[in-house]
C-alpha positions in Angstrom: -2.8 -17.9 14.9 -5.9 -19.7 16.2 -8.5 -17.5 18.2 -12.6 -18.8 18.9 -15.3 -16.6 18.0 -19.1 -16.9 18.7 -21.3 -16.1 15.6 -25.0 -16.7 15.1 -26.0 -20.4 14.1 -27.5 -19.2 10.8 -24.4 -16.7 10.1 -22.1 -19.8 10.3 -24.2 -21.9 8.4 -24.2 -19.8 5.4 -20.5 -18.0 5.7 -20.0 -22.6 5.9 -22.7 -23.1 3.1 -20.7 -20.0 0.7 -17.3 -21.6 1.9 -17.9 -24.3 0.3 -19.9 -23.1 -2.9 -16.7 -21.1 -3.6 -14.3 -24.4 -2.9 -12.4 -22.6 0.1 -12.2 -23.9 3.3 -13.8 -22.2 6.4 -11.0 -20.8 7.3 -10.0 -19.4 4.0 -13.1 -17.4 3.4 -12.9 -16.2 6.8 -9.7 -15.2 6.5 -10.5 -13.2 2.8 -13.8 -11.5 4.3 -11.5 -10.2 7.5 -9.0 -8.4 5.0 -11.8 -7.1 3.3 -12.9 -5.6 5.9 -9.8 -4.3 7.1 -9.1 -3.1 3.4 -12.5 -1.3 3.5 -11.8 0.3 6.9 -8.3 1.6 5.6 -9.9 3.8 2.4 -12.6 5.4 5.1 -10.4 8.5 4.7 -11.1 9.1 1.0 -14.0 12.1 -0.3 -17.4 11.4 1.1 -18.9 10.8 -2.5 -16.6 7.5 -3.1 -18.8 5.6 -0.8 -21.8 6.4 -2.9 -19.5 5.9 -6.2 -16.4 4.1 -5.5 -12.9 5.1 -5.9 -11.9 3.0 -8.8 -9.1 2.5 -7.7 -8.2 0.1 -11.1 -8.9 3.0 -13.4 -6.5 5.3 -11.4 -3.4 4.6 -14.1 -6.1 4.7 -17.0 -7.1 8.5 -15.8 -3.1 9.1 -15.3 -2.7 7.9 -19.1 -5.9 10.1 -20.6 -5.3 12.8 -18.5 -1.5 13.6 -19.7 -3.0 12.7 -23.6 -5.7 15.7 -23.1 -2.8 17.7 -22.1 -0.7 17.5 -24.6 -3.6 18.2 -27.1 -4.4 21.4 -25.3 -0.9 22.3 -25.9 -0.7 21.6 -29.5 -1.7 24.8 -31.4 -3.0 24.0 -34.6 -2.7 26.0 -37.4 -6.4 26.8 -37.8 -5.9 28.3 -34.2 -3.1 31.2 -35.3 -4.9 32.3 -37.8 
């Protein structure tokens, strides 16, 4: 879909400048900073402290994995433990 938007002189000239730094056309890295954006604007719902932090999002199998490990220790009962 083609749409025109005005933007500052100096903002086009470095989002242009970046662009091509990074080997993407205009439209490309106009296109990737948008869905940012957007992406950013959909995890506004999540606990007040991720924006300070992060969400970490990546790591959210890792914590699954250690997680169900330290509950199966705490589970195990070993034998120092019954007597």
């Amino acid at each position: 879909m083609k749409t025109t938007i005005e933007l500052p002189e100096t903002t086009f000239r470095l989002a242009k400048a970046l662009a091509a730094g990074r080997g993407m056309t205009l439209k490309q890295f106009f296109t990737e900073a948008l869905e940012e954006q957007l992406r950013r604007s959909s995890n506004d719902t999540e606990a007040p402290w991720m924006a300070g932090f992060g969400a970490l999002p990546d790591l959210s199998d890792e914590n699954r994995r250690v997680l169900a490990v330290i509950e199966q220790e705490f589970e195990t009962i070993s034998p120092e433990d019954l007597a």
